[in-house]
PDB file of N, CA, C and O in Angstrom, chain B, residues numbered from 101:
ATOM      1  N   UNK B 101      48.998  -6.169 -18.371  1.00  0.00           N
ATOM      2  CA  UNK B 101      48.495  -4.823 -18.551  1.00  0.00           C
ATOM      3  C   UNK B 101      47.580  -4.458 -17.381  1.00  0.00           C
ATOM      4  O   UNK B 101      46.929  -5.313 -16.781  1.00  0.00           O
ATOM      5  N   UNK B 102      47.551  -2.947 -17.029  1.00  0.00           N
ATOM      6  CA  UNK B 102      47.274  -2.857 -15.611  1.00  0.00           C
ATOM      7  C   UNK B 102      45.446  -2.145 -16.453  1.00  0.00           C
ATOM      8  O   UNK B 102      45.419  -1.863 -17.651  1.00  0.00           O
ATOM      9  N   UNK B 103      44.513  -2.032 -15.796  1.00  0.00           N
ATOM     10  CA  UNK B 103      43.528  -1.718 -15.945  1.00  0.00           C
ATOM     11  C   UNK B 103      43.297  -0.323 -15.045  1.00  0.00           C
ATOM     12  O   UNK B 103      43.627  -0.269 -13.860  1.00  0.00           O
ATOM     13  N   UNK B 104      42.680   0.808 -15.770  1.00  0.00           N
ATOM     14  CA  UNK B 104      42.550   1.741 -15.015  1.00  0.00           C
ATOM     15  C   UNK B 104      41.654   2.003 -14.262  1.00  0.00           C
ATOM     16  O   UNK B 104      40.669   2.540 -14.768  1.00  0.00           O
ATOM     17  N   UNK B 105      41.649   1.803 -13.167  1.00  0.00           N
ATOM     18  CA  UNK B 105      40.174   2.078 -12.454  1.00  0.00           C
ATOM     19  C   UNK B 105      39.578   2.828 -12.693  1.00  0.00           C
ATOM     20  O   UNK B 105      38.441   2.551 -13.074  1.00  0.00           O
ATOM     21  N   UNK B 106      40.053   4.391 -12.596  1.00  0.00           N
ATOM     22  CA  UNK B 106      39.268   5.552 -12.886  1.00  0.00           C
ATOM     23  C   UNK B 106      38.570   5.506 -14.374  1.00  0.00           C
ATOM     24  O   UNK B 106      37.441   5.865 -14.707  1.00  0.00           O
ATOM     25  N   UNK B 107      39.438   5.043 -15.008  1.00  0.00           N
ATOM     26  CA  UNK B 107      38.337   5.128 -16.338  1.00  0.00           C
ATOM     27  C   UNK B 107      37.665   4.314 -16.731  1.00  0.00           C
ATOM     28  O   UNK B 107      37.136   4.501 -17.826  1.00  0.00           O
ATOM     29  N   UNK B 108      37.351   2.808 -15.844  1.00  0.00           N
ATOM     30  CA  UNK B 108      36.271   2.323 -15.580  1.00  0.00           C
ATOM     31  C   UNK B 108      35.218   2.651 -15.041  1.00  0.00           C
ATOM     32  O   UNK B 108      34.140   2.307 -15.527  1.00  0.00           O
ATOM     33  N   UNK B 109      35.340   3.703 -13.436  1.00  0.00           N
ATOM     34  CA  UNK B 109      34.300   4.262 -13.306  1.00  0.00           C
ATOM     35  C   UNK B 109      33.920   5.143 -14.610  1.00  0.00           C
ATOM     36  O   UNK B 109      32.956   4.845 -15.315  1.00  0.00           O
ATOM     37  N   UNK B 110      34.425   5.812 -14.769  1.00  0.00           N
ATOM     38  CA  UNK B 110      33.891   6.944 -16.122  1.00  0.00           C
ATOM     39  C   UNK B 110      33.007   6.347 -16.839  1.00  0.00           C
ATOM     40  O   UNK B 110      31.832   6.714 -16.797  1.00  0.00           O
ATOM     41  N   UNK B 111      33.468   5.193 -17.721  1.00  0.00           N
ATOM     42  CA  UNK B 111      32.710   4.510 -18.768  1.00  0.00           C
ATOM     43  C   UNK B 111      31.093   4.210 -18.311  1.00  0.00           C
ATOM     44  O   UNK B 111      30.045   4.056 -18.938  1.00  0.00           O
ATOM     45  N   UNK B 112      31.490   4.214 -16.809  1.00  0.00           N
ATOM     46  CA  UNK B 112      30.328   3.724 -15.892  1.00  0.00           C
ATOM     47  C   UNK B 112      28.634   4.756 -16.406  1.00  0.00           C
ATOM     48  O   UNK B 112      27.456   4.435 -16.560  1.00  0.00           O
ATOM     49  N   UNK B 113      29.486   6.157 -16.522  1.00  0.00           N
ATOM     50  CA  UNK B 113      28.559   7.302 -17.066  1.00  0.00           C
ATOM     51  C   UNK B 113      27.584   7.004 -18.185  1.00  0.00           C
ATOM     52  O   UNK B 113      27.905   7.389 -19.309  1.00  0.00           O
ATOM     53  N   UNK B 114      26.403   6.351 -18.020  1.00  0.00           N
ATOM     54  CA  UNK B 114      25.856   6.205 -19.616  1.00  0.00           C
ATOM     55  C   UNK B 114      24.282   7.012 -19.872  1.00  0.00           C
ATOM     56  O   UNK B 114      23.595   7.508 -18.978  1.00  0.00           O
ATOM     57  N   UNK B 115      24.057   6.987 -20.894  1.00  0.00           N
ATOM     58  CA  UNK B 115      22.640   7.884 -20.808  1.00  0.00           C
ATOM     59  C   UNK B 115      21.716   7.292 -20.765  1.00  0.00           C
ATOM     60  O   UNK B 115      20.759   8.062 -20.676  1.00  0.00           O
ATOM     61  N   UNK B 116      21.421   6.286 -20.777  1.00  0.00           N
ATOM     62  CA  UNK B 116      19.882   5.681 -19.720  1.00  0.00           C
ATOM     63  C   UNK B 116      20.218   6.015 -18.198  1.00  0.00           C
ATOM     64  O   UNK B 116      21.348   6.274 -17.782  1.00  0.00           O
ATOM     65  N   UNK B 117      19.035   5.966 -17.422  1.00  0.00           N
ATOM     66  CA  UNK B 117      19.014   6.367 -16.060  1.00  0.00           C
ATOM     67  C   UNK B 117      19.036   5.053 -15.287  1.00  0.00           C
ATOM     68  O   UNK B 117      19.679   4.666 -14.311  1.00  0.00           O
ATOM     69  N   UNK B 118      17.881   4.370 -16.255  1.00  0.00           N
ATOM     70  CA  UNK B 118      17.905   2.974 -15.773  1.00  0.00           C
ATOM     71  C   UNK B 118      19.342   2.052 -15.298  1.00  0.00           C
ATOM     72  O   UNK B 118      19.392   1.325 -14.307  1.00  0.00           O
ATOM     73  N   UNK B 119      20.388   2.276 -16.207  1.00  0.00           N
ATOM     74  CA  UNK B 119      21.292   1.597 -16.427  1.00  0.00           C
ATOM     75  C   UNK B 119      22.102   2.685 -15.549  1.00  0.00           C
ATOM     76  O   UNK B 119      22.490   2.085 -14.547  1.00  0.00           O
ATOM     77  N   UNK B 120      22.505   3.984 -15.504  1.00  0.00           N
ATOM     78  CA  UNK B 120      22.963   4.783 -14.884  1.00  0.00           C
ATOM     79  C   UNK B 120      22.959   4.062 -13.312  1.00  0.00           C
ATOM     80  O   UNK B 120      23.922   3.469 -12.825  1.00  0.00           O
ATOM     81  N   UNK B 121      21.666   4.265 -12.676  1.00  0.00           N
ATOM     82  CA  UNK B 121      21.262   3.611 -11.167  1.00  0.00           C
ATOM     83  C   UNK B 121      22.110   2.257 -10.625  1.00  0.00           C
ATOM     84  O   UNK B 121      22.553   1.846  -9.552  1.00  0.00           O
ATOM     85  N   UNK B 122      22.063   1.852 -11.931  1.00  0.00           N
ATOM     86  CA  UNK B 122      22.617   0.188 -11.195  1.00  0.00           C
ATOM     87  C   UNK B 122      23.943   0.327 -11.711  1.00  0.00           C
ATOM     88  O   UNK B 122      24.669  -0.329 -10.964  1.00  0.00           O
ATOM     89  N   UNK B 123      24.588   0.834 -12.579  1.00  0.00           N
ATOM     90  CA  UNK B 123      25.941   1.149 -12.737  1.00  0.00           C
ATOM     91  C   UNK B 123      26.709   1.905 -11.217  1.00  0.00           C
ATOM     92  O   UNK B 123      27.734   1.722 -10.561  1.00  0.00           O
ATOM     93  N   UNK B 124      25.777   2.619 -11.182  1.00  0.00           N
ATOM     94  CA  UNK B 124      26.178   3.160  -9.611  1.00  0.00           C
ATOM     95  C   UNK B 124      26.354   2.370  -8.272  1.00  0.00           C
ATOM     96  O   UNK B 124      27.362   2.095  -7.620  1.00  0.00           O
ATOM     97  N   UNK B 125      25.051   2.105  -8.090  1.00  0.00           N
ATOM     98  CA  UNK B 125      25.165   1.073  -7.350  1.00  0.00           C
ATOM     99  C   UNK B 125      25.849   0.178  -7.371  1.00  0.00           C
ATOM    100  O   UNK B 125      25.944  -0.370  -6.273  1.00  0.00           O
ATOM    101  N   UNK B 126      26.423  -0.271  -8.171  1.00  0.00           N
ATOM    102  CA  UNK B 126      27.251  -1.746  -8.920  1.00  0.00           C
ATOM    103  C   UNK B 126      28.891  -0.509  -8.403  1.00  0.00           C
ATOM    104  O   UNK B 126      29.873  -1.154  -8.033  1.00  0.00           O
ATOM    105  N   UNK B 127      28.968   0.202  -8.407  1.00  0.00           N
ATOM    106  CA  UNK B 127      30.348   0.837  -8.605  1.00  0.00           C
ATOM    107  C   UNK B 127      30.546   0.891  -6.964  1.00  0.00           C
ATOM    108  O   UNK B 127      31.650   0.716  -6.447  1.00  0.00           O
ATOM    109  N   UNK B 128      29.305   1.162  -6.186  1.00  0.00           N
ATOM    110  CA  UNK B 128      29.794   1.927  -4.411  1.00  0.00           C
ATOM    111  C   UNK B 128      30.148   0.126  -4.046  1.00  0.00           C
ATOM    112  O   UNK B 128      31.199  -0.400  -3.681  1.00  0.00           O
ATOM    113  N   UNK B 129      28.719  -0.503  -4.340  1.00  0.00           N
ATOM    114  CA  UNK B 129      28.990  -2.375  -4.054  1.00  0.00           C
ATOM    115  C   UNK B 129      29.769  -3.062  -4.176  1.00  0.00           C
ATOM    116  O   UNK B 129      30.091  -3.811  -3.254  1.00  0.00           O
ATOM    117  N   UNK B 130      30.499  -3.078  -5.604  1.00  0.00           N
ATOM    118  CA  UNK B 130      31.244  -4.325  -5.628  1.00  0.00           C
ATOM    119  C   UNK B 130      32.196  -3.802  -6.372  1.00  0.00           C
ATOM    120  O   UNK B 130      33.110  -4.599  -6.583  1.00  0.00           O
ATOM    121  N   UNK B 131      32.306  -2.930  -6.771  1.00  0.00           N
ATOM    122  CA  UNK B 131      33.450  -2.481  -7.888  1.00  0.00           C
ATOM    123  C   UNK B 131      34.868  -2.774  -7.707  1.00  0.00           C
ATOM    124  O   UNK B 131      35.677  -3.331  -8.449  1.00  0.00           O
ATOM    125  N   UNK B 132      34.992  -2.189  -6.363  1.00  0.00           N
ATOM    126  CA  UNK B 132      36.371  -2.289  -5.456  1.00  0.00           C
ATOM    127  C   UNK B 132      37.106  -3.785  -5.293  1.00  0.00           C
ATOM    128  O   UNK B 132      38.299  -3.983  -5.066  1.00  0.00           O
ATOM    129  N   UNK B 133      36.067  -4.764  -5.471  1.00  0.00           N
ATOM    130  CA  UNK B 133      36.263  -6.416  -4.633  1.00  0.00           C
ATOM    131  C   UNK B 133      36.513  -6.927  -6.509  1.00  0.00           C
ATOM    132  O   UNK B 133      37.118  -7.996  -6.420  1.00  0.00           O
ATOM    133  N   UNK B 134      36.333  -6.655  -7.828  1.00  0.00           N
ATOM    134  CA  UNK B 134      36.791  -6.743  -8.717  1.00  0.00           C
ATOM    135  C   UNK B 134      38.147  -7.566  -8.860  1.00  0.00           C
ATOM    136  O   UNK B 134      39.082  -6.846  -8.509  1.00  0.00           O
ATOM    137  N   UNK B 135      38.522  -8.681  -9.209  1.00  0.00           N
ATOM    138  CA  UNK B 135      39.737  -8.744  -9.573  1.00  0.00           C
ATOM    139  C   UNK B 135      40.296  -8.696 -10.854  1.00  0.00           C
ATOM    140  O   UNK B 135      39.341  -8.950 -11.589  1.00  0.00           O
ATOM    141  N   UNK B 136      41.104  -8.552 -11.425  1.00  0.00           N
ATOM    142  CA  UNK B 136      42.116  -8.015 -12.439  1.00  0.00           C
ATOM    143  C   UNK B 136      41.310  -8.473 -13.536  1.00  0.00           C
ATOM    144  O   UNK B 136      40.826  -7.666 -14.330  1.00  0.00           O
ATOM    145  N   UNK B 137      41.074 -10.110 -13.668  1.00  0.00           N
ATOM    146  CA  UNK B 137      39.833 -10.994 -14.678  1.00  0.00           C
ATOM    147  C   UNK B 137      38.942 -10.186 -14.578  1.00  0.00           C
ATOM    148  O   UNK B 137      38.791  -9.652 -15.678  1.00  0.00           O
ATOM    149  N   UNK B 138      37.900  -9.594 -13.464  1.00  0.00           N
ATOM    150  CA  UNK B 138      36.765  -9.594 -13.283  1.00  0.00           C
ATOM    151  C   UNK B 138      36.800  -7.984 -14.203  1.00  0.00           C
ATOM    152  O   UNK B 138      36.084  -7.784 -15.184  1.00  0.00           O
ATOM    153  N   UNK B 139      37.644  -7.098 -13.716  1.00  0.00           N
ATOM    154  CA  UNK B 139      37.679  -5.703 -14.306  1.00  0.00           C
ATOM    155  C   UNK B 139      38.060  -5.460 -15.780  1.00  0.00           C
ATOM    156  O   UNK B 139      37.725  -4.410 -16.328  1.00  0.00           O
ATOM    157  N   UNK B 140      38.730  -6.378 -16.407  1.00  0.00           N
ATOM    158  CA  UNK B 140      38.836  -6.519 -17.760  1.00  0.00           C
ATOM    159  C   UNK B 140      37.458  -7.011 -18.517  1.00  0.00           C
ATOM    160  O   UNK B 140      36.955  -6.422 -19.473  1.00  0.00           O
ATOM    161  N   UNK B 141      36.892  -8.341 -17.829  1.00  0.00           N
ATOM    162  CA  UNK B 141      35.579  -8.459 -18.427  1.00  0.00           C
ATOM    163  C   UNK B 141      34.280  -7.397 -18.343  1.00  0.00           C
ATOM    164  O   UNK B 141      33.480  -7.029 -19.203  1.00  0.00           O
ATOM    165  N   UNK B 142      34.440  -7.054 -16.842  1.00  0.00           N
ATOM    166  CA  UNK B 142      33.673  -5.524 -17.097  1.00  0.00           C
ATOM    167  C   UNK B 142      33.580  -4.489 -17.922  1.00  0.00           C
ATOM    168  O   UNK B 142      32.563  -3.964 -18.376  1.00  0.00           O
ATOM    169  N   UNK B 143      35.512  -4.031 -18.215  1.00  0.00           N
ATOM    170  CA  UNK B 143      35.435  -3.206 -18.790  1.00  0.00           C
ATOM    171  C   UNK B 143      35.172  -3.378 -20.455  1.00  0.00           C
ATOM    172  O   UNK B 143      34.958  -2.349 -21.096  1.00  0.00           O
ATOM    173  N   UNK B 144      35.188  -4.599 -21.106  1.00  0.00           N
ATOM    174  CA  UNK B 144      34.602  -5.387 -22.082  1.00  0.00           C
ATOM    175  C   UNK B 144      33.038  -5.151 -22.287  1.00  0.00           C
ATOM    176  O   UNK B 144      32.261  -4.939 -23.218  1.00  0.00           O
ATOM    177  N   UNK B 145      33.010  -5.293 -21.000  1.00  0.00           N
ATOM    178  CA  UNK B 145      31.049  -5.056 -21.221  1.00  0.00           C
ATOM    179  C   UNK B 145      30.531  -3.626 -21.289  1.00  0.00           C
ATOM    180  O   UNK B 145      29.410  -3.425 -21.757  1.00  0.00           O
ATOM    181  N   UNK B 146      31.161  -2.788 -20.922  1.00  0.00           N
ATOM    182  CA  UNK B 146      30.690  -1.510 -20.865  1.00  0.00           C
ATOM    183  C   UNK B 146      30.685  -0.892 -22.423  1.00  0.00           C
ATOM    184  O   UNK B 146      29.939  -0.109 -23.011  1.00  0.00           O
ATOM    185  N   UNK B 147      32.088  -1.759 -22.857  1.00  0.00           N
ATOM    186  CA  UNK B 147      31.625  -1.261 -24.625  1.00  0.00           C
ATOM    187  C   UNK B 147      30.561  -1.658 -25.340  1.00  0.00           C
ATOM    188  O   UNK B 147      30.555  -1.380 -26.539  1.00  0.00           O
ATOM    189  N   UNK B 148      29.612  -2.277 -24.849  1.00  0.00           N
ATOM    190  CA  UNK B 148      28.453  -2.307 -25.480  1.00  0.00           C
ATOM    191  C   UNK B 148      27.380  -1.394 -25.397  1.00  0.00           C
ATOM    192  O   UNK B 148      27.135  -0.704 -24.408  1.00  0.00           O
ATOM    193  N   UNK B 149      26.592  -1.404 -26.711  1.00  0.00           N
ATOM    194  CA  UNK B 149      25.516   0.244 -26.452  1.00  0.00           C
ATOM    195  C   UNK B 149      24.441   0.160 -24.998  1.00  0.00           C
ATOM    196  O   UNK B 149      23.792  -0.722 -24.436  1.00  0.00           O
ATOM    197  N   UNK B 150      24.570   0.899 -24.897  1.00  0.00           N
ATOM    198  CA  UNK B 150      23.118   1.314 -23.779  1.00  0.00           C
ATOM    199  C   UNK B 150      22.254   0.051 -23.835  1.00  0.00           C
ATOM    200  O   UNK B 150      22.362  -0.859 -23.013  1.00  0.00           O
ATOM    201  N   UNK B 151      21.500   0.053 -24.728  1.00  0.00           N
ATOM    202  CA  UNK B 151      20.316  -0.659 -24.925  1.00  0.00           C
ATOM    203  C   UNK B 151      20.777  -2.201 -24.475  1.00  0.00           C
ATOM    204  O   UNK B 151      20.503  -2.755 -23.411  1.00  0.00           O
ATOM    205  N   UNK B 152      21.571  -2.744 -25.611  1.00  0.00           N
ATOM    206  CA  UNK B 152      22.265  -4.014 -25.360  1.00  0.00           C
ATOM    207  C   UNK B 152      22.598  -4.664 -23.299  1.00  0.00           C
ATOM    208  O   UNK B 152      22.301  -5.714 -22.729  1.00  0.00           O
ATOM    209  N   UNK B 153      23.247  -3.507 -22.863  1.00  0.00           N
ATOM    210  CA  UNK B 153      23.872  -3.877 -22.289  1.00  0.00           C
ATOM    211  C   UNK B 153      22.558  -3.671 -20.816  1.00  0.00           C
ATOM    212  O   UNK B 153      22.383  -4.436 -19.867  1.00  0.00           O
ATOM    213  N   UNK B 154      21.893  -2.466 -21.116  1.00  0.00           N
ATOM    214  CA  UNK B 154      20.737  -2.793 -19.846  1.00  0.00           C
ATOM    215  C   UNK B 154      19.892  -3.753 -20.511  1.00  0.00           C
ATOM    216  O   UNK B 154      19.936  -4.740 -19.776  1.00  0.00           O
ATOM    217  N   UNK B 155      19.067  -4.041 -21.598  1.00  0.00           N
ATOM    218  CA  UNK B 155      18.636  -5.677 -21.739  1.00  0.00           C
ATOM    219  C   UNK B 155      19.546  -7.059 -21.043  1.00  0.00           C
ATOM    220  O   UNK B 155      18.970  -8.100 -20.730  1.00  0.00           O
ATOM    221  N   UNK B 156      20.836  -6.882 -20.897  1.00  0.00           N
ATOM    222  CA  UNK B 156      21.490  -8.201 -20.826  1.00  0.00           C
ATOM    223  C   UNK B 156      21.082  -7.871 -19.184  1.00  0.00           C
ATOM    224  O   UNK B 156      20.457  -8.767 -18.618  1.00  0.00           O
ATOM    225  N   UNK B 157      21.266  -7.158 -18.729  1.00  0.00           N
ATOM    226  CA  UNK B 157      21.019  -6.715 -17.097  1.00  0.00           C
ATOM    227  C   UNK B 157      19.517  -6.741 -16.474  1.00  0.00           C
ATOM    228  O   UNK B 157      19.331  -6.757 -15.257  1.00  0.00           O
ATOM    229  N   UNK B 158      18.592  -6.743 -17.313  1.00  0.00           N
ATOM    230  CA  UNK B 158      17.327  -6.572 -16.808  1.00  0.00           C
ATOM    231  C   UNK B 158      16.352  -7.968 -17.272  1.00  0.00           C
ATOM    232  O   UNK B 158      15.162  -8.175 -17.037  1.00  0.00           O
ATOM    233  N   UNK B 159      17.769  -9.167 -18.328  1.00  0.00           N
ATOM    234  CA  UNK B 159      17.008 -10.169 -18.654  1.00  0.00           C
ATOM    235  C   UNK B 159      16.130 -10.093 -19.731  1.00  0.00           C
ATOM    236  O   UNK B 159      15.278 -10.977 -19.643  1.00  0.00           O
ATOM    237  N   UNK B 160      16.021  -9.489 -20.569  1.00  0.00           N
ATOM    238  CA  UNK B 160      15.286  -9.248 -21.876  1.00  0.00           C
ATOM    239  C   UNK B 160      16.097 -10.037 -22.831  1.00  0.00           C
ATOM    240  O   UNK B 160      15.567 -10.961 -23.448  1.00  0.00           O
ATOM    241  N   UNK B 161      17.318  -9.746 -22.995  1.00  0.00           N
ATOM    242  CA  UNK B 161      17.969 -10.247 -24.058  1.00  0.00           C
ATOM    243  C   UNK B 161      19.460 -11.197 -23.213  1.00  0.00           C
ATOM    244  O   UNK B 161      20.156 -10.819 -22.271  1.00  0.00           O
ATOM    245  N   UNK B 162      19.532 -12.557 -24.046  1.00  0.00           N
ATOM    246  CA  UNK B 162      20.264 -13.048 -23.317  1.00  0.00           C
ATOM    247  C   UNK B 162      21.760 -13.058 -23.715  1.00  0.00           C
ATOM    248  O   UNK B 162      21.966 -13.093 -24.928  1.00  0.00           O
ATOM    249  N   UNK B 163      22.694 -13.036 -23.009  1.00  0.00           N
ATOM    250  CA  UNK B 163      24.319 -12.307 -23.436  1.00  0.00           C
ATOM    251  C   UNK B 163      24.685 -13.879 -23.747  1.00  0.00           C
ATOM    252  O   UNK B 163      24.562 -14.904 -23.076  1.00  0.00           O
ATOM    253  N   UNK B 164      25.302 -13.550 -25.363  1.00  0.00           N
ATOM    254  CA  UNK B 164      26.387 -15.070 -25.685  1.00  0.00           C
ATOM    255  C   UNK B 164      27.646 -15.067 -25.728  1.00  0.00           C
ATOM    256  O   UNK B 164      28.411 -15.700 -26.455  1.00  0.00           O
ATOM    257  N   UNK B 165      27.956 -13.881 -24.429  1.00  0.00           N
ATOM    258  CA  UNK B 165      29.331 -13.578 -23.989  1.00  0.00           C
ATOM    259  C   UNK B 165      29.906 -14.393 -22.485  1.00  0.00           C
ATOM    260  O   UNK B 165      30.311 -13.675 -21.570  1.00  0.00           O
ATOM    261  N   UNK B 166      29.904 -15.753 -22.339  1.00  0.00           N
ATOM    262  CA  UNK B 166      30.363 -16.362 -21.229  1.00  0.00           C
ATOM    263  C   UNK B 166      30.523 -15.505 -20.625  1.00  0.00           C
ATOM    264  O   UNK B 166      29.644 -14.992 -19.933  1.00  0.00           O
ATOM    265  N   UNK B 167      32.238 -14.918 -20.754  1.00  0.00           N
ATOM    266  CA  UNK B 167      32.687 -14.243 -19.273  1.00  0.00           C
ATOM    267  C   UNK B 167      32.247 -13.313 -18.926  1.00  0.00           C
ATOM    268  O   UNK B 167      32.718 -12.775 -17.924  1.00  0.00           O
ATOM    269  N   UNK B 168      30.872 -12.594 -19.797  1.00  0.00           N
ATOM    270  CA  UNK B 168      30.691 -11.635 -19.334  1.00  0.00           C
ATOM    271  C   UNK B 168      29.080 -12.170 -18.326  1.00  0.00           C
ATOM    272  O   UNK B 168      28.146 -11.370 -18.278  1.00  0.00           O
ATOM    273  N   UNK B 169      29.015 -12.980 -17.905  1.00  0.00           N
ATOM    274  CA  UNK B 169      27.428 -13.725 -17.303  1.00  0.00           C
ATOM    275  C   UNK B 169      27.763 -13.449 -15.946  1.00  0.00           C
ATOM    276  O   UNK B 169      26.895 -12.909 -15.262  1.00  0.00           O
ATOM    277  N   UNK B 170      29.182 -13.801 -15.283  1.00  0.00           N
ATOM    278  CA  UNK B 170      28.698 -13.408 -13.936  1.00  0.00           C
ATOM    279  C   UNK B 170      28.893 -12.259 -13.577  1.00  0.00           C
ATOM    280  O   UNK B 170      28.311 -11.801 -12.594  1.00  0.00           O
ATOM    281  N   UNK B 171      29.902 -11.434 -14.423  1.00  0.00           N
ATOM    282  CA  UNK B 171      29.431  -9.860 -14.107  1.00  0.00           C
ATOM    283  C   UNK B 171      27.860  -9.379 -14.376  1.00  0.00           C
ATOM    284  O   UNK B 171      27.466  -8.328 -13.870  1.00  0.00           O
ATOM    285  N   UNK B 172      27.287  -9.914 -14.911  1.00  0.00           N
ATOM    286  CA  UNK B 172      26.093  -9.373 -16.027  1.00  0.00           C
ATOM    287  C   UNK B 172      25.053  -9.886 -14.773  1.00  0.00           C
ATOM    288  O   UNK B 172      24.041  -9.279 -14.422  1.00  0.00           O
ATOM    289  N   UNK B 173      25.589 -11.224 -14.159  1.00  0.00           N
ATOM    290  CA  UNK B 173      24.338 -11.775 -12.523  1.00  0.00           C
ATOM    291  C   UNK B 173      25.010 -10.726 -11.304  1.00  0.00           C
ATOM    292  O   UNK B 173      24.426 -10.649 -10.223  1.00  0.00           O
ATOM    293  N   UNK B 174      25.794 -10.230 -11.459  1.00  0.00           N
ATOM    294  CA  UNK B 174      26.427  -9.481 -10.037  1.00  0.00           C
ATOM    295  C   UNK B 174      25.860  -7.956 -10.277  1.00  0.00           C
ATOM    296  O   UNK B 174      25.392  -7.416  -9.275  1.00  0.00           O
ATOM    297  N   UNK B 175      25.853  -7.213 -11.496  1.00  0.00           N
ATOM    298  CA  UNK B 175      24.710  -6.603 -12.015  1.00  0.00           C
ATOM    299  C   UNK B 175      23.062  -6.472 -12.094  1.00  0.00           C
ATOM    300  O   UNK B 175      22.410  -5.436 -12.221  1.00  0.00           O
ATOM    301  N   UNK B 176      22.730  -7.415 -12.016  1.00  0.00           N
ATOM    302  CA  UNK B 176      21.594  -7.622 -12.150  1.00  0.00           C
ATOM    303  C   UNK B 176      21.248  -7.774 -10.802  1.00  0.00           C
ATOM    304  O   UNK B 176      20.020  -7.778 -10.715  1.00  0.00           O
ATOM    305  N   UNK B 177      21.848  -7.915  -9.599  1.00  0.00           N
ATOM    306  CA  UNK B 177      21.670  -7.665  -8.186  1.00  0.00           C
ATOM    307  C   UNK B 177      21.606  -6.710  -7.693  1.00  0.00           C
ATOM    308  O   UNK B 177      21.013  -6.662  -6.615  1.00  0.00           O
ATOM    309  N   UNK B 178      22.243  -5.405  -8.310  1.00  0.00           N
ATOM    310  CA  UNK B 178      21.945  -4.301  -7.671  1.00  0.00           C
ATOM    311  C   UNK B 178      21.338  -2.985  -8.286  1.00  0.00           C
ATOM    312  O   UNK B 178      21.106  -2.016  -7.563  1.00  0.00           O
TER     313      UNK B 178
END
């Protein structure tokens, strides 16, 4: 199954600003260099709420989602 890029960026859209910024950044950086694994686990992570998902990014709360850890450290870089 092919993954859609474009509506990965979209999902990218969320209403914290906080999380907004580095979603962005995370999208011009590395989005593109993604492989097929890497964009499925992303797009996995984005279904999580706001809150959840900038805690797992800012280190507050820790993710007990393996594959989602090195997207969640490649995140947390930018």
């Amino acid at each position: 199954m092919t993954i859609n890029r474009g509506k990965v960026r979209w999902q990218c859209r969320r209403s914290l600003l906080e999380l907004d910024l580095v979603l962005a950044r995370f999208l011009e950086q590395e989005f593109d260099c993604l492989n097929d694994g890497q964009l499925a686990d992303f797009e996995d992570l984005l279904r999580c709420d706001d809150y959840d998902l900038w805690a797992f990014i800012n280190g507050s709360k820790p993710c007990e989602v393996t594959r989602w850890k090195k997207i969640i450290a490649r995140l947390s870089q930018c």
